[in-house]
C-alpha positions in Angstrom: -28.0 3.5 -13.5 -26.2 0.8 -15.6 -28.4 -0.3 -18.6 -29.9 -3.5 -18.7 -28.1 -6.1 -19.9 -27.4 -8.7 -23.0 -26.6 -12.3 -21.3 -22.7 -12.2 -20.2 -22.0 -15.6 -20.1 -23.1 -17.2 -23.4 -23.8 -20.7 -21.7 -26.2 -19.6 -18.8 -29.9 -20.1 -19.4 -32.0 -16.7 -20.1 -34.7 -16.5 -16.9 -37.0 -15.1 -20.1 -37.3 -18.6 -21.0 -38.6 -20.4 -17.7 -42.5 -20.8 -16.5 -43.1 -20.1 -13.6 -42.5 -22.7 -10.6 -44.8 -24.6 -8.8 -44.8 -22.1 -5.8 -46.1 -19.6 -7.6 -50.1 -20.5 -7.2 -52.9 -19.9 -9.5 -55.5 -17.7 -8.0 -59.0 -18.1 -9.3 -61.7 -16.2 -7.2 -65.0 -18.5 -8.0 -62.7 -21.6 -6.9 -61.8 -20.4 -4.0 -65.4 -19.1 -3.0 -66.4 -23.1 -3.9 -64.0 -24.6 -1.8 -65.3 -22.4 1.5 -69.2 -22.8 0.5 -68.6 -26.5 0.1 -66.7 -26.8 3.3 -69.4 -24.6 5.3 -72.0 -27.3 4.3 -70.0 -30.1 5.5 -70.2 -28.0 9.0 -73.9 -26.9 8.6 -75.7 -28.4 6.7 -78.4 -26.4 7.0 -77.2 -23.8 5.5 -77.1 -25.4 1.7 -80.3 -23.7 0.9 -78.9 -20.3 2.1 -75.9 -19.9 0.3 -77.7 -20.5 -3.0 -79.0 -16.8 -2.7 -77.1 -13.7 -3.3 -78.6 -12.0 -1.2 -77.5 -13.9 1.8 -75.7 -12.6 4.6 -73.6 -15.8 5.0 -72.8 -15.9 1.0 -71.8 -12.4 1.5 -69.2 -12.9 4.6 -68.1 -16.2 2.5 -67.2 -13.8 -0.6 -65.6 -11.1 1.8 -63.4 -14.4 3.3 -62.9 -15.8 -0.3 -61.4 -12.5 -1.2 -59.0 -11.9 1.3 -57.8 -15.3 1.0 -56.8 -14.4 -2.8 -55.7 -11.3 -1.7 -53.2 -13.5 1.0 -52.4 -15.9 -1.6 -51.3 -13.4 -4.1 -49.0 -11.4 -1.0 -47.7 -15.1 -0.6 -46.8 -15.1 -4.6 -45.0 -12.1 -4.6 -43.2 -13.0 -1.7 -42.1 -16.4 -3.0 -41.5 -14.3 -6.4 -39.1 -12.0 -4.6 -37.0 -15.0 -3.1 -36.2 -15.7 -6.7 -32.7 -14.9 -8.7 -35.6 -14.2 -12.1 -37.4 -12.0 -10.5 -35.8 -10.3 -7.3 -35.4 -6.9 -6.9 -33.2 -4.2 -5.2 -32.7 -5.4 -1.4 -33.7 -9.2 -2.3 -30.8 -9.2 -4.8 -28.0 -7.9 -2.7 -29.2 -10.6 0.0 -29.1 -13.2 -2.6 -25.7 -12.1 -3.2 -24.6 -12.1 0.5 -25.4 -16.0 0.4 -21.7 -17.4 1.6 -22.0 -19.4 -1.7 -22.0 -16.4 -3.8 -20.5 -13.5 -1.8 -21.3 -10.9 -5.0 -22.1 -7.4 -3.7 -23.6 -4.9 -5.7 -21.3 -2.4 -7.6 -21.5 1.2 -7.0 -20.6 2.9 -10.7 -20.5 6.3 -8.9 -20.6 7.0 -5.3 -22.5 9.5 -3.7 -21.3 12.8 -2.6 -23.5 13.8 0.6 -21.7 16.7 0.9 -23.1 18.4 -2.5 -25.8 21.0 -3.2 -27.7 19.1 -3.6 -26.8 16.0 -2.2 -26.5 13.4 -5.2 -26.8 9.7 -4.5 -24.8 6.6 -5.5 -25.2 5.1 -9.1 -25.4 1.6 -8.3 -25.4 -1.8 -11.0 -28.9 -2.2 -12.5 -30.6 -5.1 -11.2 -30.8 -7.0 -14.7 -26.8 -6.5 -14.6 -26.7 -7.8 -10.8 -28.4 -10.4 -11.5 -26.5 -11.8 -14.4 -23.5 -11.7 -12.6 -25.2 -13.3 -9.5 -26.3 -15.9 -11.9 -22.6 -16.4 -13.0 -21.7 -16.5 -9.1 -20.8 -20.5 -9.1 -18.7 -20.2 -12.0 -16.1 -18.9 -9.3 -16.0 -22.1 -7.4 -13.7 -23.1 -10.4 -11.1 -20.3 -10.5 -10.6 -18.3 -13.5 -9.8 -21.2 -16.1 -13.1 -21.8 -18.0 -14.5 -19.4 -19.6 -17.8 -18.8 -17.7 -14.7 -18.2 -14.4 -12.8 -15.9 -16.0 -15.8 -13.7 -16.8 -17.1 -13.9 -13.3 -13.9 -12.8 -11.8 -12.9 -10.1 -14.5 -16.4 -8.5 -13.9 -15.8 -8.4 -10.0 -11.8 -7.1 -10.7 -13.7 -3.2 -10.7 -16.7 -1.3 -10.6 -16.0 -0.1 -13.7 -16.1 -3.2 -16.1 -19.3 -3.9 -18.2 -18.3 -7.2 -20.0 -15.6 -9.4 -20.4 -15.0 -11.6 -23.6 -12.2 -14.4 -22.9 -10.6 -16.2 -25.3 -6.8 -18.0 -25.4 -4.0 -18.0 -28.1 -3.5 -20.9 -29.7 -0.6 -22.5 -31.2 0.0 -25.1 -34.3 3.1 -27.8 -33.8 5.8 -26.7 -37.0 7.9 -29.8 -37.7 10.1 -30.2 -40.8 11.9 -26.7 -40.8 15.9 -26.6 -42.0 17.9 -27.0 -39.4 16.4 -28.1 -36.5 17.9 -30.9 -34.5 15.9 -34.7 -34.6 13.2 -35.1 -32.2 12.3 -31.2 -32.1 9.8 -29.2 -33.2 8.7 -25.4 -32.8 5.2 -23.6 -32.2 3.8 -21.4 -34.4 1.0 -18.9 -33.9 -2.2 -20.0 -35.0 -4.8 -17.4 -33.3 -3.2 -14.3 -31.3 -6.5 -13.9 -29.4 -5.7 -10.0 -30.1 -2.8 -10.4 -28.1 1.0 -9.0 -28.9 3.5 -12.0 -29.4 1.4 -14.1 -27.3 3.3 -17.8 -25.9 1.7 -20.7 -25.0 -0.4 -19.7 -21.4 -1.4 -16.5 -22.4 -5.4 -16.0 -22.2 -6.8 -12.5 -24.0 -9.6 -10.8 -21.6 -10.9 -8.3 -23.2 -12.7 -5.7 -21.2 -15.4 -2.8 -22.1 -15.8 -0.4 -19.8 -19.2 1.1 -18.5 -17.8 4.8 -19.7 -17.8 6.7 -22.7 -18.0 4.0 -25.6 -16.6 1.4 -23.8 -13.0 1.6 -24.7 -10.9 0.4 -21.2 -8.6 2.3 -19.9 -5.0 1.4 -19.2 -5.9 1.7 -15.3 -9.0 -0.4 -15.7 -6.7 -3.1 -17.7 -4.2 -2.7 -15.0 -6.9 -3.0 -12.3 -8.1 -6.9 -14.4 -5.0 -7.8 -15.1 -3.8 -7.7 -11.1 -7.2 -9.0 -10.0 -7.2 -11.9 -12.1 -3.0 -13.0 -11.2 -4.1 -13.7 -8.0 -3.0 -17.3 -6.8 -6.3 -17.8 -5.5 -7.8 -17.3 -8.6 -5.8 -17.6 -11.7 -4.7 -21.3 -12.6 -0.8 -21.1 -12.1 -0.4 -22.2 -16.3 -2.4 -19.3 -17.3 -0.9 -15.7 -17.9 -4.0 -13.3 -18.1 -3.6 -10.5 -20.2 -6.5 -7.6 -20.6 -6.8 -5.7 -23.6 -9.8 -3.2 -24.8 -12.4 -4.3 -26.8 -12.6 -3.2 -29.7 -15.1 -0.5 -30.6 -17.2 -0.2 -33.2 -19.2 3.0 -34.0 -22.0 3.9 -35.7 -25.0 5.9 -36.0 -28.2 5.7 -37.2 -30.7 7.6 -39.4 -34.4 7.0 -39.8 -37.7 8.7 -41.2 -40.5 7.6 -39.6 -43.8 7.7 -40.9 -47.1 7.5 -39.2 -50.5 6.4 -39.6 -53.2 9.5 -38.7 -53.1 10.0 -35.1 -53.7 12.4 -31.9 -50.1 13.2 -31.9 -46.8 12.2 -34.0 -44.6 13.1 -31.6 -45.6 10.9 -29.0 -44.5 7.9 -31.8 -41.5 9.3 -32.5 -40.5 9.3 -28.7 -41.2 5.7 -28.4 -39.8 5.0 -31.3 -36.6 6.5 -30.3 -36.6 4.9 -26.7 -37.1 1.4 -27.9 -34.0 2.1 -30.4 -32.1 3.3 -27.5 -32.4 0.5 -25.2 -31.9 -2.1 -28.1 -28.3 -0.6 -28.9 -27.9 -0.1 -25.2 -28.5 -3.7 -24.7 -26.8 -4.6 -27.3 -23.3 -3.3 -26.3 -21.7 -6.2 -25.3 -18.7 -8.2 -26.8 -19.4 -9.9 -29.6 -23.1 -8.7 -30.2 -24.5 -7.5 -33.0 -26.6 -4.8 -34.4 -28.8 -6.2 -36.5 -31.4 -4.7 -39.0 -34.2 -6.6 -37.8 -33.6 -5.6 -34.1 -33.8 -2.1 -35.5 -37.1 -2.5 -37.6 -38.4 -4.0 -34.5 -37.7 -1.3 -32.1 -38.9 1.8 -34.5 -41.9 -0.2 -35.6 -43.9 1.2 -32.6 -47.5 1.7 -32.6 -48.4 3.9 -34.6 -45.6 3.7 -37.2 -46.6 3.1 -40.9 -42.9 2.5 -42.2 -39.6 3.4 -40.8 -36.8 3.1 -43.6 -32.8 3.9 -41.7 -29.4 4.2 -42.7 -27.2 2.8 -40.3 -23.4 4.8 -40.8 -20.0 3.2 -39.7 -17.6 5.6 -38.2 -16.0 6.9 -41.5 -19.8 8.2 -42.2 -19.9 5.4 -44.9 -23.6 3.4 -45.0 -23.0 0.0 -44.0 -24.5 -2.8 -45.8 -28.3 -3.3 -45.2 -29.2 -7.0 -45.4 -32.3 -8.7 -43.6 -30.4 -10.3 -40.9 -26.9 -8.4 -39.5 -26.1 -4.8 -40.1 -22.9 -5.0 -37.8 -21.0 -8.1 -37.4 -18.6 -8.0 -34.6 -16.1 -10.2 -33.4 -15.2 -11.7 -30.2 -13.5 -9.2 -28.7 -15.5 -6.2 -30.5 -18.4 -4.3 -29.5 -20.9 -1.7 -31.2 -21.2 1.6 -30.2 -24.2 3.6 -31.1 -22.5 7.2 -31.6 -25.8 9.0 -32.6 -29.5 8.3 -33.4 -31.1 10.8 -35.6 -34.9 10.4 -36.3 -36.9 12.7 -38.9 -40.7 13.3 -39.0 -42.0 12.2 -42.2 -45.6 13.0 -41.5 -48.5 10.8 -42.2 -48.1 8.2 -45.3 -51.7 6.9 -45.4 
């Protein structure tokens, strides 16, 4: 599957960040249990005396009832939870994105090939991705002409894009030049946006690609390009223009050291899984690697210290600072080439 993502659109509010809603019902047993005791009084009142023994047999059927009704309750929660963009899951998320307001399927990275031995099954979009894009869905009510619009339709162009960066070339007025008749003045380039001899129109998309490290292919920019020229979709004074991102390699090195323990290599397995899925998540346009995300994803339980090395592509050591290791531009993105973690044994 597709790793878990870093937010696509930088404007769109992180589901991490929300409470719960209203619908979602706190369950508390003993209240529950008070409610029915207090409303089998009002029926018999005879019964008051009763139900202030444990031993009962009507506190006992009450506390059997009570019971189930959390039990319903909770059923109820998850359902309701499940109806949710946050927190939906497989099947709930491709109906949410069957709604004729959003009309985003699923993508399928890799299909699946019944016919092998044995048969191997389709490698669909992780949920976390799905869900991003589902939450970008509206953005394509406007066309591709904002930012959050463009994104939205460049990652639907193929099954094979990961993220989209946009940004447009811009141009500076140059008056005052020999020559040139009264009245008139030329436009010089101010930004190129990446772009080769970009005019006024032209908006860069650049595109990282869910294979290898990300670097697009030309059919992939091909595949963009056409998909976003559409009528329907582009606005008719834009000129799209896909490039790659641009990749950035590295690698890193760490020693990790342990407190005493049942078994080292059980840290240095978590340890590495945590920095996998931070520089997973983290390869996105314009993200970057920073030291601090790394500290926090060796610092497992466990680990003592965890001193690293993180090396650009030209096996130079980058610049260790406390906040960013790897600062990327717009249309960049970091690739994590190798992660190499030593034992260093117990440093207690």
């Amino acid at each position: 599957m597709t790793s878990p993502a870093a937010i696509t659109n930088r404007s769109v509010i992180p589901f991490n960040q929300l409470p719960d809603p209203t619908i979602i019902e706190t369950l508390d047993f003993e209240t529950i249990l008070a409610e029915m005791k207090a409303d089998l009084i009002t029926r018999a009142p005879e019964l008051e005396s009763a139900l202030q023994l444990e031993s009962d047999p009507a506190l006992k059927i009450l506390e059997t009832c009570a019971y189930r009704v959390m039990i319903e309750r909770q059923n109820a929660n998850e359902k309701a939870r499940r109806l949710l963009l946050a927190k939906g899951k497989g099947p709930e998320l491709d109906h949410l994105g069957a709604l004729p307001w959003v009309l985003t399927p699923r993508k399928t990275i890799t299909p699946a090939d019944p016919d092998a031995t044995p048969p191997i099954a389709a490698i669909v979009e992780d949920d976390d991705v799905y869900r991003l894009r589902l939450q970008l869905a509206l953005e394509g009510w406007s066309v591709a002409g904002p930012t959050g619009a463009y994104i939205y339709h460049a990652l639907r162009a193929d099954d094979l894009v990961k993220d989209i960066a946009v940004k447009a070339a811009e141009f500076e007025r140059l008056t005052d030049i020999a020559g040139m008749p009264p009245n008139s003045f030329l436009l010089g380039v101010a930004d190129n946006a990446g772009l080769v001899d970009p005019i006024p129109g032209d908006v860069a998309i650049a595109v990282l690609s869910v294979e290898n490290d990300g670097t697009a292919t030309t059919e992939l920019l091909t595949a963009v390009e056409n998909y976003l020229n559409d009528r329907y979709i582009r606005p008719t004074t834009d000129r799209p223009r896909a490039i790659s991102a641009e990749i950035i390699s590295f690698r890193v090195e760490a020693t990790i050291y342990c407190y005493p323990g049942p078994d080292r290599s059980v840290v240095i397995a978590n340890a590495t899984t945590a920095l996998e899925t931070y520089v997973t998540n983290n390869h996105r346009c314009g993200y970057d690697i920073t030291a601090s995300g790394i500290h926090n994803a060796l610092h497992q339980a466990g680990v003592q210290r965890a001193p690293f090395v993180v090396y650009d592509f030209a096996d130079q050591p980058y610049s260790i600072t406390d906040d960013i290791v790897i600062s990327v531009d717009w249309q960049q993105a970091a690739y994590c080439t190798n992660i190499n973690i030593t034992d260093g044994g117990v440093d207690v």
